[in-house]
C-alpha positions in Angstrom: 0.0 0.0 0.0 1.4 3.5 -0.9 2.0 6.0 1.8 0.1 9.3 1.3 1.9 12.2 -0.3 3.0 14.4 2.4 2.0 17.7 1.3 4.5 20.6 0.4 4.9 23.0 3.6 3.0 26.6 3.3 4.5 29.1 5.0 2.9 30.4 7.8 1.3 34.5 6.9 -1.4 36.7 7.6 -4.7 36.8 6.0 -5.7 39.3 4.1 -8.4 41.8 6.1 -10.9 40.7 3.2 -10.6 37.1 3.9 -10.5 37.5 7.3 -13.9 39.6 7.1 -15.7 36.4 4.8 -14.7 34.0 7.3 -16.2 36.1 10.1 -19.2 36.5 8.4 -19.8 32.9 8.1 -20.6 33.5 12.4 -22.8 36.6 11.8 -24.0 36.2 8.4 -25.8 32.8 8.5 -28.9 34.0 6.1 -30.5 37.1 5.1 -32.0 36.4 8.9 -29.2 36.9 10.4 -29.0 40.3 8.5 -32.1 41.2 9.5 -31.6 40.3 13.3 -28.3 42.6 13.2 -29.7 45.6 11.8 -32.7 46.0 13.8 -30.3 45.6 17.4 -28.4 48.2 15.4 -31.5 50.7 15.0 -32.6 50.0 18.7 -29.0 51.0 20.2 -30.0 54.3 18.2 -32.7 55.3 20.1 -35.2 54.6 17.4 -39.3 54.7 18.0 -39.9 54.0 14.9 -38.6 51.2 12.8 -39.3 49.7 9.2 -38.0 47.0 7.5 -37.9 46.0 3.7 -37.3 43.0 2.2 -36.9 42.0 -1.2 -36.5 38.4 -2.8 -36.3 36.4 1.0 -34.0 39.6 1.5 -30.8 38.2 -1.0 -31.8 40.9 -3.0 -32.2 43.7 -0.7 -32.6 43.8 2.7 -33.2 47.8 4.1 -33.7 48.9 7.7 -34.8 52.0 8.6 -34.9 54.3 12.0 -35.6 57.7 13.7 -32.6 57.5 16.1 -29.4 59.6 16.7 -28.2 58.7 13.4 -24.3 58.2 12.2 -22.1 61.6 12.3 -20.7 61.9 8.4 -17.1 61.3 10.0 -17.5 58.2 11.2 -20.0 56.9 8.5 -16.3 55.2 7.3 -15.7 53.7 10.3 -18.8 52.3 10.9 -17.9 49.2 8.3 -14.3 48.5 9.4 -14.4 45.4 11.8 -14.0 46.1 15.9 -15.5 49.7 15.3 -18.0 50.4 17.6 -19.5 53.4 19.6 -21.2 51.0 22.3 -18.0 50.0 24.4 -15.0 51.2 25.2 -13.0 49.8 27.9 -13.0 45.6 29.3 -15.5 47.2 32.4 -17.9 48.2 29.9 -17.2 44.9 27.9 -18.4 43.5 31.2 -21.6 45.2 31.8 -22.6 45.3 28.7 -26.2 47.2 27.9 -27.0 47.6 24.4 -27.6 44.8 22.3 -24.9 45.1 19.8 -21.4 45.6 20.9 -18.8 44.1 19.1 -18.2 46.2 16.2 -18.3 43.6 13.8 -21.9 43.0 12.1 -21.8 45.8 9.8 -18.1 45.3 8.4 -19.3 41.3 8.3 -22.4 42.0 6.3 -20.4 44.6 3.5 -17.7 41.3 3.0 -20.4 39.3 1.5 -22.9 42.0 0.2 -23.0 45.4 -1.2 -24.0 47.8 2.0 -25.3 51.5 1.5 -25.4 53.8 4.5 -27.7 56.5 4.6 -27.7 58.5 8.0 -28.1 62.3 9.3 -27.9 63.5 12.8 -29.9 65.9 14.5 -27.6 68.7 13.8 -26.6 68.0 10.4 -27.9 70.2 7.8 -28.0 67.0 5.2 -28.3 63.5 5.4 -24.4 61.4 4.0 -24.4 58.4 2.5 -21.2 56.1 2.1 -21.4 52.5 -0.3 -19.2 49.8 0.6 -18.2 49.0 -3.1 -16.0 52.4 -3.5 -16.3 53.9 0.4 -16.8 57.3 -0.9 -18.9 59.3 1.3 -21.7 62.0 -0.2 -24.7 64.3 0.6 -28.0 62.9 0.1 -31.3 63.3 1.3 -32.6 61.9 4.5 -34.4 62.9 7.5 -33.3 62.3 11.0 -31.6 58.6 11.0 -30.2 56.0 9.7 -31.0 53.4 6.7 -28.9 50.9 6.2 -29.5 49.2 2.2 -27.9 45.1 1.8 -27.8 44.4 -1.8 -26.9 41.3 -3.2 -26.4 39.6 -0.3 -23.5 36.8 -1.0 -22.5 38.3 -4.2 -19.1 38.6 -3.3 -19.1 34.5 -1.7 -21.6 32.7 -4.5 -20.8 29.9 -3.1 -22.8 30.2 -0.4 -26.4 31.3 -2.1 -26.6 27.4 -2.9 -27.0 26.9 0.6 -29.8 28.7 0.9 -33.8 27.6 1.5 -36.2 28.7 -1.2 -37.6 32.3 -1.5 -40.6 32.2 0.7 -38.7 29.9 3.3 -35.8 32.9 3.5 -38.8 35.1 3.5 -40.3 33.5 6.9 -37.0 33.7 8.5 -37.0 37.3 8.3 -40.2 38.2 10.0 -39.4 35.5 12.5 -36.5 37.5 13.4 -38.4 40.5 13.2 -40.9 39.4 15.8 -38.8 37.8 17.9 -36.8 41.1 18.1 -40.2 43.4 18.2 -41.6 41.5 21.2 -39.1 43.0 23.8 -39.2 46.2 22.5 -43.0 47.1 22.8 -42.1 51.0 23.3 -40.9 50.8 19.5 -43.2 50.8 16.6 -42.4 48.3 13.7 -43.5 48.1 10.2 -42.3 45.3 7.8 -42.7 45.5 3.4 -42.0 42.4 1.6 -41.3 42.7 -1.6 -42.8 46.7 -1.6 -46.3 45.3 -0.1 -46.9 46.5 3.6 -47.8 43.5 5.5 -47.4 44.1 9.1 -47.7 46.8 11.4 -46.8 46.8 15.1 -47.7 50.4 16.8 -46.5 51.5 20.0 -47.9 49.7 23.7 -47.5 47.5 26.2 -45.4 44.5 26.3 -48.4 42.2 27.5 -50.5 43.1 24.1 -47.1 42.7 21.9 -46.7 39.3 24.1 -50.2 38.0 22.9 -49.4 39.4 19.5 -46.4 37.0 19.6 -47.8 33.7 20.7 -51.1 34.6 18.8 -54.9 34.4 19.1 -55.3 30.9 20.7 -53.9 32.5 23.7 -55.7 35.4 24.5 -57.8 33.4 26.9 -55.5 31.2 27.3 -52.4 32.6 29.6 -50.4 34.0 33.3 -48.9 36.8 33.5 -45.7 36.4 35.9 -44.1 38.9 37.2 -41.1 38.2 40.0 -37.8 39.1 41.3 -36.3 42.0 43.0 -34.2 44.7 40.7 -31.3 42.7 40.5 -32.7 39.9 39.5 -36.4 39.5 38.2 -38.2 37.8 35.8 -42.1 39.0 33.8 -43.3 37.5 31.0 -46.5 35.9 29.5 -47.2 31.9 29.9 -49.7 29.8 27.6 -51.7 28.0 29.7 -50.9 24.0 29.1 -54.6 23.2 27.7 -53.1 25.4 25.0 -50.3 23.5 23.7 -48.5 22.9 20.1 -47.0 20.1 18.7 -43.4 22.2 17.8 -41.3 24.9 20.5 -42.1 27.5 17.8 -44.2 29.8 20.1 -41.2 30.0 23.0 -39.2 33.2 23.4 -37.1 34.4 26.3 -35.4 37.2 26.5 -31.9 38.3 29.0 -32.0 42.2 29.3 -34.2 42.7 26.2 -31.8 40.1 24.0 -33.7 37.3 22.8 -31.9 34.6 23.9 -31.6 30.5 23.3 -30.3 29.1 26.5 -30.2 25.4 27.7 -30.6 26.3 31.8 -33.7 28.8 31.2 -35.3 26.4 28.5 -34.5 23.1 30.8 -36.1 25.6 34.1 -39.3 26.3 31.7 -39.7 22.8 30.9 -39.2 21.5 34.4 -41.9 23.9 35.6 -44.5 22.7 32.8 -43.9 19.0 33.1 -45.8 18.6 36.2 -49.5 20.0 34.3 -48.3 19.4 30.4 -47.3 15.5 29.6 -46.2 13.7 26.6 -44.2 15.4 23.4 -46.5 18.4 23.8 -44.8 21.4 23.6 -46.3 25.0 25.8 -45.8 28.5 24.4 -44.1 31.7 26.9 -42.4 35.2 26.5 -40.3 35.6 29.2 -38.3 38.5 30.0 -35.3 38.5 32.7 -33.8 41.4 34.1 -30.4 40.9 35.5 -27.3 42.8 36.3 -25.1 43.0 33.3 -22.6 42.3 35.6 -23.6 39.2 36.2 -24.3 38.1 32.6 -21.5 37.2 30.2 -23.3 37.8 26.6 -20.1 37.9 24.8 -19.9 34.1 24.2 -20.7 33.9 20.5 -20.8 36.4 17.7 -24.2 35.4 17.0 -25.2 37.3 20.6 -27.8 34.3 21.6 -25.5 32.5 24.0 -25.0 33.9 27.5 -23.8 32.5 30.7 -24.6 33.4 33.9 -22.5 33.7 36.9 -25.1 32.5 39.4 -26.5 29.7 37.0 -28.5 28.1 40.0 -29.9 31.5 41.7 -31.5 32.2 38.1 -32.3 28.3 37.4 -34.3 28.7 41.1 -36.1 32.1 40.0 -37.3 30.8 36.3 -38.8 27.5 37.7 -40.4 28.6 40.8 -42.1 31.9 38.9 -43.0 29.7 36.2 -44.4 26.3 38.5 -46.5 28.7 40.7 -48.4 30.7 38.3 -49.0 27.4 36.6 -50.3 26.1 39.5 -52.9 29.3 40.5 -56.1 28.0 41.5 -59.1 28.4 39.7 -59.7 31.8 41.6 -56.4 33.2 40.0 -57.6 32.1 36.1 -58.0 35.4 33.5 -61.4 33.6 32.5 -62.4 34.0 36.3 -61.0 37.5 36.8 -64.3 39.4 38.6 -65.9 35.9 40.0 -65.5 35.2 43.2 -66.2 36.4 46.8 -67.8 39.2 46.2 -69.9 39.0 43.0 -73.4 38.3 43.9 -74.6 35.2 43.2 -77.3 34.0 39.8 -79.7 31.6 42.3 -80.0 28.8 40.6 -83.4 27.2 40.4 -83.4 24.4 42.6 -87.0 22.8 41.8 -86.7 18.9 41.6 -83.7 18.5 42.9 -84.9 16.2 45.7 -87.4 16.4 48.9 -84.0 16.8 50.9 -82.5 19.2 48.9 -82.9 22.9 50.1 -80.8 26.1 48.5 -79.2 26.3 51.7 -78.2 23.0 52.0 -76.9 23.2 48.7 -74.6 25.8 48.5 -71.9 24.9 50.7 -68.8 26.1 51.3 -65.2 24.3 50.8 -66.4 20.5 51.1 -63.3 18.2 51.7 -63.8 14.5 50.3 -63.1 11.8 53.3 -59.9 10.9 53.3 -60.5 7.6 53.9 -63.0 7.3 51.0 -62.4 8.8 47.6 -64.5 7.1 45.5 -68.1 8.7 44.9 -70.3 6.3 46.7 -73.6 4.8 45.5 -76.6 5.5 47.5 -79.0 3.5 45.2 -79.4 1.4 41.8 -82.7 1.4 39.6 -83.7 2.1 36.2 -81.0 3.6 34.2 -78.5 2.6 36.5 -76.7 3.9 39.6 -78.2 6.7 41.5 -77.4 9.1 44.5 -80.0 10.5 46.7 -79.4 13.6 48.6 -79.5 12.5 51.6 -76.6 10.1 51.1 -74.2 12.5 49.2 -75.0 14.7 52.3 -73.6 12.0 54.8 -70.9 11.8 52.8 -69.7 15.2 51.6 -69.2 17.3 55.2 -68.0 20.2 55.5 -63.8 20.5 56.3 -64.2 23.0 59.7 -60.7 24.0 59.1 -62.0 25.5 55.7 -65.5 27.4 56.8 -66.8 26.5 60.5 -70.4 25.7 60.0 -73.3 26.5 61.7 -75.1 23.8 63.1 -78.7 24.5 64.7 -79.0 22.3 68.2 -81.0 19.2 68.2 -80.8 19.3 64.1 -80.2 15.7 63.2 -78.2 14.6 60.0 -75.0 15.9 59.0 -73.4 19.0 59.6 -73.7 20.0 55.8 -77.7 19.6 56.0 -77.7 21.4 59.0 -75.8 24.8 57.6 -77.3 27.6 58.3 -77.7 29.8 55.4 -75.6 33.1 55.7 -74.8 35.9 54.5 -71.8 34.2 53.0 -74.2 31.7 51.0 -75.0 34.7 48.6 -71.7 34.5 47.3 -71.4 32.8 44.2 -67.7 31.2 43.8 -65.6 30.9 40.4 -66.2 27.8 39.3 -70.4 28.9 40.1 -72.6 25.8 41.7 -73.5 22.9 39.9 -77.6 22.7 38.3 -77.5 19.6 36.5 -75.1 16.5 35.1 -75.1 16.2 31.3 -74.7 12.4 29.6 -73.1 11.5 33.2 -69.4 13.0 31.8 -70.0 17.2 32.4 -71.0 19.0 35.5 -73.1 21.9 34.4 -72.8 24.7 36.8 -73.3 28.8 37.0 -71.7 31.4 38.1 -71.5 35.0 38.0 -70.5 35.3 34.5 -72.0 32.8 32.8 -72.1 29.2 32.3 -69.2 26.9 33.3 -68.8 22.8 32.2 -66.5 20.8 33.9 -65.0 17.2 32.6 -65.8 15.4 35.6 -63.3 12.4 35.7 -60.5 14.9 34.2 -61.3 17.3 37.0 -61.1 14.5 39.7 -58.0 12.9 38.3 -56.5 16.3 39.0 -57.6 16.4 42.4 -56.1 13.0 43.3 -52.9 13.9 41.5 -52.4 16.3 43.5 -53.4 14.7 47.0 -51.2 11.5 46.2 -48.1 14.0 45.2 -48.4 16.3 49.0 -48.9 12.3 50.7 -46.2 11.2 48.7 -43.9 14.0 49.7 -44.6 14.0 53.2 -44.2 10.2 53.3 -47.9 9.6 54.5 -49.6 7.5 51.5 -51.8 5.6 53.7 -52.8 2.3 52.4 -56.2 0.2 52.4 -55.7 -3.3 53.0 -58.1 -5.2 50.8 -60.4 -7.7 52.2 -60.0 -10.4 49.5 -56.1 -9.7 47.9 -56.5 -8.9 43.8 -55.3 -11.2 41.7 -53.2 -11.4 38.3 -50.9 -12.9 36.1 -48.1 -10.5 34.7 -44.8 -11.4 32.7 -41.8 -12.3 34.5 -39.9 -9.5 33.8 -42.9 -7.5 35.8 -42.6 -10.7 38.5 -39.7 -10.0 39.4 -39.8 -6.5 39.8 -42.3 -6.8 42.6 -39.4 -8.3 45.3 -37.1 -6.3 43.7 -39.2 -2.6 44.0 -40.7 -3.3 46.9 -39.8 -0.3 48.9 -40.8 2.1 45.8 -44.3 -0.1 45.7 -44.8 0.4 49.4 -43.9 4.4 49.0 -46.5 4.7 46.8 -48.8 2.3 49.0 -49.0 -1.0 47.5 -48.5 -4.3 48.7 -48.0 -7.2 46.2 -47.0 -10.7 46.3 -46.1 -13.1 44.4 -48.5 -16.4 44.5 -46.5 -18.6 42.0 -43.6 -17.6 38.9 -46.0 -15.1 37.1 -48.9 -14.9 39.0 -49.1 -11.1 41.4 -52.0 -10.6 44.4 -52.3 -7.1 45.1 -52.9 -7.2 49.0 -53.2 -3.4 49.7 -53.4 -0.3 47.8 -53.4 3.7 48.6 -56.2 4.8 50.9 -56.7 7.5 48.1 -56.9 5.1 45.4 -59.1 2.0 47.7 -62.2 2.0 45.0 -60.2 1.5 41.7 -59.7 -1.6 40.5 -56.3 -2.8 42.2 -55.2 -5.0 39.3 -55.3 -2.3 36.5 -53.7 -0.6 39.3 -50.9 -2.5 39.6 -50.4 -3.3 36.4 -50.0 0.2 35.4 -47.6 0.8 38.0 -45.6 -2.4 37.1 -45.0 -1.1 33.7 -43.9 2.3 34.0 -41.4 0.8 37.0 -40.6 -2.0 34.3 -40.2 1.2 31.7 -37.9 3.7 33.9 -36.5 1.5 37.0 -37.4 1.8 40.4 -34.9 4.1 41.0 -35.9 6.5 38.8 -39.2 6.6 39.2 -39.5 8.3 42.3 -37.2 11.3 41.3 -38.0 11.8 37.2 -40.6 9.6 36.6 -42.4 10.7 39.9 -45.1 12.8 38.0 -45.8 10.5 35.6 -46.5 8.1 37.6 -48.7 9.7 40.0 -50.3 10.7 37.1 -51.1 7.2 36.0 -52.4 6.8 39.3 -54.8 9.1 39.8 -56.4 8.4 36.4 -57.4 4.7 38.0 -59.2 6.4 40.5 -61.1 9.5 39.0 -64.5 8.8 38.9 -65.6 7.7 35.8 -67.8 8.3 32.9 -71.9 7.8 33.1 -71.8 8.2 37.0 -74.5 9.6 37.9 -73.8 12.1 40.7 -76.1 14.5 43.0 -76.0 18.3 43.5 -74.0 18.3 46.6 -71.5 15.7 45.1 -70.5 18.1 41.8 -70.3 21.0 44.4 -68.4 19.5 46.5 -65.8 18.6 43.4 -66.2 22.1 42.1 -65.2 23.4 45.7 -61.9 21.3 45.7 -61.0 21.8 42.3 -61.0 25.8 43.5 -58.6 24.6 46.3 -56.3 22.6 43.8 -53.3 24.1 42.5 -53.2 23.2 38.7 -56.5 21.8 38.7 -57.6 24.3 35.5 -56.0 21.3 33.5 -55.8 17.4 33.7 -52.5 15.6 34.7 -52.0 15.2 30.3 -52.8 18.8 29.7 -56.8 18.5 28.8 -58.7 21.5 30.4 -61.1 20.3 32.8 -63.3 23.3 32.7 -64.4 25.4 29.9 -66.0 29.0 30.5 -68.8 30.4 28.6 -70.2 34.0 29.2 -74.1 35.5 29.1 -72.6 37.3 26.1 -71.4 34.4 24.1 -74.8 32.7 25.0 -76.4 35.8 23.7 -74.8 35.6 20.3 -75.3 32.0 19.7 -79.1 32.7 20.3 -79.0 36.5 18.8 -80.5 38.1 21.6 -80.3 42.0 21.2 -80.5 41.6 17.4 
């Protein structure tokens, strides 16, 4: 076999400033987004209100940005595309406290090394606009108000090579307003206009950063979101979150921004995802704008030329911050929802019409207050069976549903007999009507029907109850205190041997979560207690489910990053189920807890378990007014 050639030795030299320039470019200059993205930070470290970009051809043909700030004096318009000339830093203590977006002198001088650039710019004292072209840097008067445009033609011309690498037009196209947007959002107190190809097609005017938020993640989430807003001035964090019944199938609709610099960071993305995965499940994907404040001191953005990279010198402190601000608005109670905003304490209730509900039933008796479900009992009981199968009757959902004392003290009238929910005395407090309203009727035993002050709410009953369990097992689970149910007669099952031998080998995970199995012979399992929370689902569908998520992620990790999931699976055994037929007092007592519930506006895969409809909706379907 012949030894390869060794190749003749190149003396070593410097590049030439030109070929230095293209290869920097390839950093900066990625596409004609990339343009875009630099020239609009440009026009913002100006001082600009107003801002309009044109594109032409997916912007290789021409790519113009142009602004109403301090402009470029005439003297420096030639220093302004020579590489490392900048007027935003000065010194390594600025470099290190960096405030303005762009600051290392190199975009513009990048940009003319692979395109044709024309500068157009006039101060505020400058009798006449200068303009300077890249191709000959000759610098002449020319007409121009206040400002700076800044003209890419050709973009690539002078490096062919790499148009061929290049999406088709309208793909290009895309890419620009994405980087327009994505810019635009942080800068609400700036007002953006975009041409394509000479036809106007947005317009963003001047306002507040929650309506250019909204404008970002779109219409699906007007409704649909939490505004955050956290942190002390060093260190604080605001933005918008998409609610998770609102999810997409792509991260397209996730922006955050560090000091007004969007941003793609692994920590704040992996803190965001953390905080959703307890309430979004699956390859779902949530949408945010999230906007962190932080001492530039404590922010390195100077990691890539590209400016989307940062590092943090207290990576945990702002890990700690995202997550918690993020998990807790998540987790707002039903009283905390925009759709609820004016319900409540307060808002005088609709009465509804309680006729036919049952000789037992009173309005008194049925508008409680916060009803806690047994703890020793989860499962909605059945009072009675008969045509059209199982039935409640008042009385027995009143024996079952009392009051929590800790929550509302009721009044109880001496020598009353019954419970201490039949017995409450109706006051003042009864005239209240709560968010989620109080339940009139049950529709095709899967939605609770209920009113409040604003309209009409329907709940998913089993997706509502699942949520509630959820969220019981995870505080028993946390505090160590799943208590278990032993079963009278032990479950039994057969299971593969893989999941056989899991149950000697899990055990102390099973028994965390309150189970008790056994093994009765090689493959066959008897399930001889299960959670106290969990005591009316069917224990073998119960353990099976468990057995195969342990089987999927190991016992040891499904305690710490499987926890959720788990629980989750759980919970869904236990939620009461479809065609239950359930009594007044029963769906108010669920509506009461799911109130009390953190997260419980969604299921534990991201389903809403509530949907809100107003009076005024109602009127438009049936044209009232018209």
């Amino acid at each position: 076999m012949n030894s390869p050639q060794t190749p003749d030795r190149r003396p070593i030299r410097a590049l030439a400033d030109t070929l230095i320039s293209q290869i920097a470019a390839g950093e900066v200059v990625e596409r004609p987004a990339s343009v875009v993205k630099e020239l609009l930070e440009n026009a913002i470290d100006s001082g600009a209100t107003q801002i309009e970009l044109q594109i032409d051809e997916g912007g290789v043909r021409r790519v113009a940005v142009s602004d109403d700030g301090c402009g470029i004096p005439a003297d420096e318009l030639a220093l302004a595309l020579t590489r490392h000339a900048t007027s935003k830093i000065d010194s390594l203590a600025e470099l290190e406290r960096v405030g303005t977006l762009g600051f290392r002198g190199e975009a513009l001088a990048s940009i003319a090394s692979v395109a044709r650039v024309r500068i157009t710019s006039r101060t505020g004292d400058a009798e006449h606009a200068c303009v300077i072209d890249s191709l000959d840097g000759q610098i002449a008067p020319a007409a121009g108000t206040r400002g700076t445009t800044v003209e890419v033609h050709e973009l690539y011309s002078h490096t062919p090579a790499r148009r061929k690498f290049l999406k088709s037009q309208g793909t290009e196209t895309a890419h620009c307003v994405d980087a327009l947007r994505r810019v635009a959002l942080a800068h609400p107190q700036i007002a953006f206009s975009l041409r394509i190809d000479g036809r106007r097609t947005e317009q963003m005017s001047r306002g507040s950063w929650q309506a250019r938020a909204l404008a970002g993640l779109g219409d699906d989430y007007s409704d649909a979101h939490r505004i955050i807003d956290s942190g002390s001035a060093g260190l604080s964090l605001a933005g918008l979150l998409g609610l998770p019944t609102v999810n997409r199938a792509r991260a397209d609709r996730q922006f955050v921004y560090v000091n007004g610099r969007f941003v793609r960071d692994r920590l704040l993305s992996h803190a965001v995802r953390q905080a959703y995965s307890d309430v979004l499940h699956g390859d779902r994907h949530p949408a945010y704008v999230l906007f962190l404040r932080i001492d530039p001191a404590l922010v390195d953005v100077n990691v890539h030329p590209a400016k989307v990279e940062v590092r943090f010198r207290d990576s945990q402190a702002v890990h700690r911050l995202v997550f918690h601000t993020v998990r807790d608005a998540l987790r707002a109670t039903a009283t905390g929802h925009p759709v609820l905003a004016g319900t409540g304490p307060g808002q005088q209730a609709i009465q509804p019409d309680w006729a036919g509900a049952g000789a037992a039933a009173s309005p008194a008796s049925l508008q409680p207050g916060p009803i806690a479900f047994p703890a020793a009992q989860r499962q909605l009981p059945i009072a009675s069976a008969g045509p059209g199968g199982p039935r409640f009757t008042p009385s027995a959902a009143m024996a079952f549903y009392a009051p929590d004392p800790a929550l509302n003290p009721p009044t109880v009238r001496d020598g009353d007999p019954g419970s201490d929910y039949a017995a409450r005395d109706a006051s003042p407090q009864t005239s209240e009507i709560p968010p989620l309203g109080y339940a009139i009727a049950q529709l095709h035993g899967i939605y609770i029907l209920a009113q409040n002050a604003t309209g009409l709410v329907l709940v998913d009953m089993h997706a509502a109850h699942e949520r509630v369990v959820y969220e019981r097992l995870k505080r028993a689970l946390d505090a160590r205190e799943i208590a278990r149910q032993p079963l009278l007669i032990p479950a039994t099952f057969r299971a593969e041997a893989l999941e056989a031998s899991l149950v000697e080998e899990s055990a102390e995970t099973l028994a965390a979560l309150g189970l008790e199995l056994s093994l009765i012979g090689p493959t066959a399992i008897a399930v001889r207690a299960v959670p106290a929370e969990l005591a009316s689902a069917d224990a073998a569908a119960l353990a099976r489910s468990v057995l195969a998520e342990l089987r999927e992620a190991g016992s040891a990790r499904a305690l710490t990053e499987r926890r959720d999931a788990l629980l989750a699976s759980m919970a869904c055994h236990a939620a009461v189920r479809a065609n239950r037929r359930l009594s007044l007092p029963e769906m108010n007592a669920l509506l009461r807890e799911m109130e009390t519930t953190a997260g419980a506006d969604q299921c534990n895969h991201g389903r809403p378990t509530w949907v809100q409809v107003s009076l005024q909706e109602l009127d438009r379907w049936f044209l009232r007014g018209r």
